[in-house]
Structure formats: C-alpha cells, structure tokens
C-alpha positions in Angstrom: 0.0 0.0 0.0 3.0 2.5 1.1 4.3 1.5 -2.6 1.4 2.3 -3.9 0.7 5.5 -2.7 4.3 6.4 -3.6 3.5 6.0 -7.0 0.3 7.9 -6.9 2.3 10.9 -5.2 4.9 11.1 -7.7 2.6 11.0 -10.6 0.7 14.0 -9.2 3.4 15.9 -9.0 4.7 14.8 -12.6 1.2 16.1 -13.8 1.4 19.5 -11.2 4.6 20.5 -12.9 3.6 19.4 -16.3 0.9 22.2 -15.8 2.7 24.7 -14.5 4.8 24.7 -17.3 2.1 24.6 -20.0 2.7 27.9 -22.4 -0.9 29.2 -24.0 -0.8 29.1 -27.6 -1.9 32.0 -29.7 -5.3 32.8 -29.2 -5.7 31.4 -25.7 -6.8 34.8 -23.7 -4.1 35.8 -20.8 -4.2 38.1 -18.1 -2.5 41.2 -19.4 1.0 42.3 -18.3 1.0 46.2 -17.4 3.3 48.2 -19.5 5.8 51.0 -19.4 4.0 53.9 -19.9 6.3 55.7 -22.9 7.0 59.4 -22.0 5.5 61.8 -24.2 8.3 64.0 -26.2 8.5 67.8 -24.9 8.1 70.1 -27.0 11.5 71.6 -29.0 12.4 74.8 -27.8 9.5 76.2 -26.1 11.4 79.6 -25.2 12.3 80.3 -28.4 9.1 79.7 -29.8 7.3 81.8 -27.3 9.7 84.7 -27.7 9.4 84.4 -31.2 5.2 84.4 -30.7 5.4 87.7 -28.4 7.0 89.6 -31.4 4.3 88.9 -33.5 2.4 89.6 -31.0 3.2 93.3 -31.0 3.4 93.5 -34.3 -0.2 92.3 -34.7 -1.1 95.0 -32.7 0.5 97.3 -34.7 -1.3 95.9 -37.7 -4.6 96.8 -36.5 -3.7 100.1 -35.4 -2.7 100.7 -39.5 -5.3 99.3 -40.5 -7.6 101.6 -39.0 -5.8 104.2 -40.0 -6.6 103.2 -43.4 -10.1 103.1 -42.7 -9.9 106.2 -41.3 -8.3 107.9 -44.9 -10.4 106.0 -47.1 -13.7 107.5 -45.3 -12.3 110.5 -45.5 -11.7 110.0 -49.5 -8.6 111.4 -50.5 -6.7 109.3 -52.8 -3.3 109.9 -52.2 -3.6 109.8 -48.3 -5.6 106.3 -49.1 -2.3 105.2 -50.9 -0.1 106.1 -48.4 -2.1 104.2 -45.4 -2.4 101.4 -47.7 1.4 101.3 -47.9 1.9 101.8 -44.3 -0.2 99.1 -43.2 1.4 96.5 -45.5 4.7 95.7 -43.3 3.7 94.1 -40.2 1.5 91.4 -41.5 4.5 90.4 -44.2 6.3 89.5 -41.0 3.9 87.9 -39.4 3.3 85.8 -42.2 6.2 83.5 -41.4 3.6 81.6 -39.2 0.8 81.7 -41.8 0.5 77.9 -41.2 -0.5 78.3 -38.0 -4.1 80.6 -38.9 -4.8 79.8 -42.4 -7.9 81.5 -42.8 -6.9 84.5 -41.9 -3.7 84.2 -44.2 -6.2 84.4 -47.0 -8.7 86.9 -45.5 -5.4 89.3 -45.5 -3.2 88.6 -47.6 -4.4 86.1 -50.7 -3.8 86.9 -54.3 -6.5 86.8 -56.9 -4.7 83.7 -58.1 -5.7 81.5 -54.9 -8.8 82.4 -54.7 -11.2 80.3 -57.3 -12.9 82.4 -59.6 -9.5 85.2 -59.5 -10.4 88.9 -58.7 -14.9 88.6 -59.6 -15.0 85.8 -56.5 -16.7 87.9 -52.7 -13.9 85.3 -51.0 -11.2 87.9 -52.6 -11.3 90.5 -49.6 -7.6 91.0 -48.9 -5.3 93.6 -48.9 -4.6 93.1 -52.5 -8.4 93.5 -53.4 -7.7 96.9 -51.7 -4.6 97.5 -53.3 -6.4 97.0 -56.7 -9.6 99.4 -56.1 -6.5 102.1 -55.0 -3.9 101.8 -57.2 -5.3 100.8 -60.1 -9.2 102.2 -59.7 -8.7 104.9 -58.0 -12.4 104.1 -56.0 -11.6 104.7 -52.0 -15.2 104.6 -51.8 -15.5 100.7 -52.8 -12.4 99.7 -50.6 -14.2 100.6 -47.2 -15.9 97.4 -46.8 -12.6 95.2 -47.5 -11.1 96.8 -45.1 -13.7 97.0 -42.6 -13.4 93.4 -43.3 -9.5 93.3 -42.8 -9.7 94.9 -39.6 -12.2 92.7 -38.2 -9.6 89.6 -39.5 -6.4 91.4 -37.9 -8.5 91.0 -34.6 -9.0 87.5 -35.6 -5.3 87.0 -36.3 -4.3 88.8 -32.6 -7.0 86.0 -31.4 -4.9 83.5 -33.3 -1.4 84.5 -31.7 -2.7 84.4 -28.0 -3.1 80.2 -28.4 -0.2 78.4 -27.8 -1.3 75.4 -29.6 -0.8 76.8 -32.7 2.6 77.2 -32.0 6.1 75.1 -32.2 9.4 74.9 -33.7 8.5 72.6 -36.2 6.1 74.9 -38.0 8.7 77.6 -37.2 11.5 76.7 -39.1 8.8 75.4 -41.8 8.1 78.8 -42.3 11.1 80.6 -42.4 12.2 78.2 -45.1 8.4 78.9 -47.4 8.9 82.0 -47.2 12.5 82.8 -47.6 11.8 80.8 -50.8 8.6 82.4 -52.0 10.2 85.6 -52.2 12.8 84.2 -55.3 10.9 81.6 -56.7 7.5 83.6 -56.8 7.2 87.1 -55.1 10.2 88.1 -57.5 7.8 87.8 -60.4 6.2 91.5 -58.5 3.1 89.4 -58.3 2.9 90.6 -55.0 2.1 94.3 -54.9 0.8 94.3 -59.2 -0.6 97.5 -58.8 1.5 99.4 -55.9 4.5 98.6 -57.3 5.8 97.9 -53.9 7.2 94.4 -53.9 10.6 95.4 -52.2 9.0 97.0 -49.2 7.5 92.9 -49.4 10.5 91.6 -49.1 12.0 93.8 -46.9 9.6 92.9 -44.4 9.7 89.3 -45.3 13.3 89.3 -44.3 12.5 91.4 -41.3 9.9 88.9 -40.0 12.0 85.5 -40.7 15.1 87.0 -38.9 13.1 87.9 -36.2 11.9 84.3 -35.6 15.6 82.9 -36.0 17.0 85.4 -33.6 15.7 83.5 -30.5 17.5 79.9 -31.4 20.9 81.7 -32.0 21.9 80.3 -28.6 21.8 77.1 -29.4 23.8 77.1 -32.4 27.6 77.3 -33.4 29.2 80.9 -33.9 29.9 79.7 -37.7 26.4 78.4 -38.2 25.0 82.0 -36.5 27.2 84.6 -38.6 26.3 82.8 -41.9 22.4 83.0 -40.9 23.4 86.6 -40.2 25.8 87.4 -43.3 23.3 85.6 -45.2 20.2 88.1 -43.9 22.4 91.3 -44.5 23.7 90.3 -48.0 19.4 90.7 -48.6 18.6 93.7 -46.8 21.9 95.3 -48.9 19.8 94.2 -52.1 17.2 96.0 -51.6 18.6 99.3 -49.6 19.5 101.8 -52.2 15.6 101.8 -53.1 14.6 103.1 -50.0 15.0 106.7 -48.6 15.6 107.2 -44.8 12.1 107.9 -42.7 9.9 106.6 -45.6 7.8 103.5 -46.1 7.3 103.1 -49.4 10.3 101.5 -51.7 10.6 102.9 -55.2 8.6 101.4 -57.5 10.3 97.5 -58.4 9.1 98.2 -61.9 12.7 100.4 -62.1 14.8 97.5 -61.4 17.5 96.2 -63.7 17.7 92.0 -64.3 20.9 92.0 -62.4 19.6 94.0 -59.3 16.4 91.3 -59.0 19.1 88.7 -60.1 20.8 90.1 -56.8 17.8 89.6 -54.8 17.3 86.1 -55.8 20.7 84.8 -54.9 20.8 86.3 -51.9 17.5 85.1 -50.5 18.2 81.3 -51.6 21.6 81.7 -49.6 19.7 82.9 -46.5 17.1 80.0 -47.3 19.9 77.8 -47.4 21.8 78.9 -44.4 18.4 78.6 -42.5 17.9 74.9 -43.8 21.4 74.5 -42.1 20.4 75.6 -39.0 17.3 74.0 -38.9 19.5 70.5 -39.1 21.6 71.7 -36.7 18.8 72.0 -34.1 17.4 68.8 -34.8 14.4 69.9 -35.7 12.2 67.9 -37.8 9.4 69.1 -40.7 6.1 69.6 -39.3 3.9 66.3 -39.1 
C-alpha cells in the first residue's frame, strides 16, 4: 500500500509541474502584463518659440492700429492719403506671415492673391489687402475699398486672437516657415506678383526678411558661432539688395518696376543663400518638418 501511494504521489506531482509549465498558444486569452508607460516628447524649444510668438504679438497690434488708420483715410476720400495708409499698413502682417501655417484663414482673409482664390479677382472670398490694393492703385475708388477693409480689420482682430493660443505654436512649423517663405520671395514674389498694382514688392520683401530674422533670432543660442554669422551674413547680403531703393524715414520702396535684371538677379541669390543657411540651421537644431 506504502508503494502504492508512492507511485500515486509522484505522478501527481509529474502532472502538477507538467501544468505549471504549459505555455498558452496563440489565441488562448491571458491576463495582461502592465506596461511602461512611454513618455511623451516635450516640446522643441518652447522659449524660443514663445519669444518668437510675443514679437508677432506686438506687431499684430501694430497691424490693426494701421489698418484703422486706413479706414480712417479711405472714409475720408482722398486718394493719395488712401495710398499712403495702404502702404503703411502692408509691413507688419509680411512678418507675421512667417507663421501663416498656424491661422490659415486669416492668411487668405489678408493677404491672398486673386490667383488663390477660385474664380481670381470677380469671387466675394477675394477681400484682402490686394483687393484693396487693386480698387487704389489701379481704380482709384476709395469709396469701394471701405468694406474690404472693414473686413480686414475685423480679420487682424481675428489673427491677434490666433497669436494668443499656444497650440498653434512650435518649432516645427517655425523653421517650416522661415524656409516657405524665404523661398517664396525668389521663386514667386520676385515675379512683383505681389504688390501688381502698388509697385511695392521690395517694401514685401523687406519685411519678409525682417519677420523671418526675427523668428531665428531667438534659437541663436543654441547654435555654433559659424552656423549664426552665416544665418546673419546671409540676412544682411538681402537687406543690402534691396537698400538703395529706400529713402531714410519713408515707407514706401521705389517702385520695383525700375529694377535692372541683375539688381532682382541680386535679390534672388541672396534670399536662396539665406534659405539655405536657414535649412542649415534648422538640421543643426534637430528639428524635424512639421507632421
């Protein structure tokens, strides 16, 4: 009997560990293991972004302030005072539009060319700047540009909105824009598609320059002294293009229409070299294109 139940133990236990070893196969439910929560990547540069923001920020405010005062002249009806508001509101928003990515909309509402719009210049969705510009310069009807720019002030108050939201905000989409638009300005605004009817496509990219410097400005301590001065060489070698068509305490540029091939020649080279330093420095920082 001992012998017996001897036997009987040891074959339990041969079954007991035979069990305990037993691996589900695929398809047999399990209890589930708890994971590593992953960490959640921090944002790039949050500083530099925000100091970037707070500079468009006031310039924004400075936009609407303009534009008003355009309102103001165009009520009032005389032409040439309605021309030379026109060209004093046009800088500030041609800096700010570095970050047109991040409020869309009112990139159109203020800034869009007939050409993005569908149905050109005889569509109501063409209400920018450069419907006004047209009903100025080329028209001569400050009567017709009030409600545009009733409109565009209404938008810049939008746009100041816009600013005030983080979220719409980050290095990524920073650098992205930088880069658009210190290409646009060779490959497309060259073509003086930008101001047709003011003539004023180097005050454009003046301001263009003005606005993507301005974003850069707040990464330069992160980046080599080389990488910096050829950002900064790069930038100057633009604003040199464009200087001897600007007299001191004025706006307005003479008119691009007076420029030789070689002087836009100039312009184009020098704003692919700043594009290109800018690309540079944007690999430098590690930052990736926008998702």
């Amino acid at each position: 009997m001992k012998k017996l139940m001897a036997l009987f133990a040891t074959g339990l236990m041969i079954v007991l560990l035979s069990t305990s070893c037993f691996t589900p196969q695929s398809g047999t439910s399990q209890t589930p293991q708890p994971t590593t929560p992953q960490p959640v990547a921090k944002a790039l540069y949050p500083e530099a972004v925000a100091t970037g923001v707070e500079y468009f920020k006031k310039q924004a405010a400075v936009q609407l302030s303009l534009t008003e005062k355009l309102l103001d002249a165009l009520k009032g009806g005389d032409l040439a005072q309605a021309k030379e508001a026109y060209i004093n509101a046009r800088p500030p928003y041609e800096e700010i539009e570095v970050y047109a990515l991040s409020f869309e909309q009112e990139d159109t509402d203020i800034d869009a060319r007939p050409y993005a719009i569908d149905g050109g210049e005889t569509s109501p969705e063409f209400r920018s700047f450069h419907r006004v510009e047209a009903l100025l310069f080329r028209d001569g009807d400050t009567k017709a540009a009030i409600p545009y720019t009733e409109g565009l002030v209404k938008t810049v108050k939008s746009l100041i909105q816009k600013l005030d939201e983080p979220a719409n905000f980050n290095a990524a989409l920073n650098f992205q824009g930088m880069l658009n638009l210190a290409t646009e300005v060779p490959a497309k605004k060259i073509s003086s598609e930008e101001e047709t009817w003011s003539d004023q496509s180097l005050l454009i990219f003046k301001h263009n320059w003005i606005g993507i410097q301005s974003q850069f400005e707040p990464y330069k301590s992160k980046l080599s002294a080389e990488l910096v001065a050829e950002v900064e060489n790069a930038y100057q070698q633009c604003l040199n293009t464009v200087k001897p068509f600007f007299n001191s305490g004025k706006i307005a540029a003479k008119p691009y229409s007076t420029l030789s091939v070689e002087q836009r020649g100039a312009i184009v080279t020098a704003s692919y070299r700043y594009r290109d330093a800018l690309s540079e420095a944007r690999k430098a920082l590690k930052i990736p294109e926008p998702a």
